[in-house]
C-alpha positions, -999 to 999 in steps of 0.1 A, spaced: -299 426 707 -307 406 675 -341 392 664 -334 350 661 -365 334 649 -389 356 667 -370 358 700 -345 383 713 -310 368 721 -286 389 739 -258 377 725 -242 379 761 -273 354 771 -270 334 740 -264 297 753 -245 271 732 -248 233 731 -223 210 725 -227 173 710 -206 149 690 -218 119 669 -197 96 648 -199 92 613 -179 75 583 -159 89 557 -153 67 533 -144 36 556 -133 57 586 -149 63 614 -149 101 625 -161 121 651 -184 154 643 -184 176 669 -206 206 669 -215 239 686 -254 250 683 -272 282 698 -303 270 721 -325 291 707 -325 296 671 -308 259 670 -288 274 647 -252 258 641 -222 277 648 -190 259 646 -182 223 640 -151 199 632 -145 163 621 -116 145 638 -111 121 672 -130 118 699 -101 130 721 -94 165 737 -78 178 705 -108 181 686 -128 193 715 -99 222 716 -106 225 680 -140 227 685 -138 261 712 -112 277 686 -138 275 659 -165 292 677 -166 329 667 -159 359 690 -188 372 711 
């Protein structure tokens, strides 16, 4: 058990949300994915790229082992 702002998270328990948003680089449009921990809003993985299934596979091989 950890202590995450004043709240105990099992990290079993721990429940992550995913969102995307688009965003320019330079002139390009991109996609920002990320991952963020419900209760600490903390963010735990994120990639740039498409709005396709790649990135999203991207996206679950960034998040860190439990």
């Amino acid at each position: 058990m950890k202590a995450v702002d004043s709240e105990l998270v099992e990290p079993e328990e721990a429940v992550l949300e995913l969102d995307e948003i688009w965003t320019f680089v330079g002139k390009r449009k991109v996609w920002r994915w990320l991952a963020v921990e419900r209760a600490s809003r903390r963010i735990v993985a994120g990639v740039l790229g498409c709005r396709g299934a790649a990135t999203g596979r991207r996206l679950f091989q960034a998040l860190p082992a439990r």
